[in-house]
N, C-alpha and C positions, 0 to 999 in steps of 0.2 A: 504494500500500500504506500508506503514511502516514494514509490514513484510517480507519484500523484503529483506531492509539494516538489517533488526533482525537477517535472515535467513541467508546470506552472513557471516556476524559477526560470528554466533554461526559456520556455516563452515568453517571457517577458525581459527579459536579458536580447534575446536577438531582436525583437520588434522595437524597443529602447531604441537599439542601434543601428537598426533597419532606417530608423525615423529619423535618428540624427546625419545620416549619411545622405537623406531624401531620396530612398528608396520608395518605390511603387508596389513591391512586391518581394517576398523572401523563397525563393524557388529551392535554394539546397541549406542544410545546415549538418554540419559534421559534428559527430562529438567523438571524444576518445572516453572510452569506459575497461577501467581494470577489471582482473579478472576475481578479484579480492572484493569490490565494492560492491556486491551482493543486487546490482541492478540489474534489470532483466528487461533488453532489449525489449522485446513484444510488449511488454508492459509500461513502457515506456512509447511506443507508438501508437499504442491504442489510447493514453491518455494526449499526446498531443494531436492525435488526429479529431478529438471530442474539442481541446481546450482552444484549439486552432479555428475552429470553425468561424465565417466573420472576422478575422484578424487578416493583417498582408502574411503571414506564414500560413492560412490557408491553403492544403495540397503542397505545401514545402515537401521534398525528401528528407528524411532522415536518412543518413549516411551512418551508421557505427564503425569505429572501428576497436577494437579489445586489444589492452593487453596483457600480457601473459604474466600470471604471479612471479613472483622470485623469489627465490629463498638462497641463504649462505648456508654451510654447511658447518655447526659450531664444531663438529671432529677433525674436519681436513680443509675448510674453508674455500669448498668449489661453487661456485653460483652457479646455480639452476634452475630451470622453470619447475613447476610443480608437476612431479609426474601426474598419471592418471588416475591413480590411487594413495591415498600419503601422503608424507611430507618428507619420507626420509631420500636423503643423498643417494644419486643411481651411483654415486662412485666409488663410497664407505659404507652408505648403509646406516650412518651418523642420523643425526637428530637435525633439521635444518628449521632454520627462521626464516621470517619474512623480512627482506630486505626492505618496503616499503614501496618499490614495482610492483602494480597490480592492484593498486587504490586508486588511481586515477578516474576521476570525472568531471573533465571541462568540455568544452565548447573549441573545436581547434578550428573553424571558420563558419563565413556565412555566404552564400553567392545571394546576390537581389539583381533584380530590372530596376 
């Protein structure tokens, strides 16, 4: 449900800017989302496709793009995406953390008319 006030926010953050640039219309918007910030694409389209209606970001694209968790490895110290299961190091088999890649969620551009 949190993608509700995400989705609101990032709308009205691009239409602001839309506005200040004397745009007519916001055709694409990209966001980068981690694979750690627990937000969920689809859910995230199906609230700007509602909260969009009537606005110049009406029928915008969203564009996602993800990325990949990270973690270090506190046994051997190799950086790695997070397998597919786990969190432990494919190289030790250690314990790993989250380097902090993979919490990402901004806004990396806007195209307008």
């Amino acid at each position: 449900m949190h993608e509700y006030s995400i989705t609101k926010g990032v709308l009205n953050t691009v239409i602001e800017e839309a506005q200040k640039a004397g745009a007519k219309k916001i055709t694409e918007i990209r966001l980068v989302i981690g694979d750690l910030s627990t937000i969920i694409d689809e859910s995230v389209q199906m609230y700007f496709d509602i909260l969009s209606e009537g606005t110049l970001a009406e029928g915008a694209k969203l564009a996602f793009k993800r990325i990949a968790a990270e973690f270090k490895c506190k046994e051997c110290g190799n950086i790695y995406n997070k397998p597919q299961s786990g969190y432990n190091c494919p190289e030790c088999g250690g314990m790993g953390m989250p380097t902090g890649v993979g919490r990402e969620f901004f806004i990396e551009s806007i195209e307008v008319d």
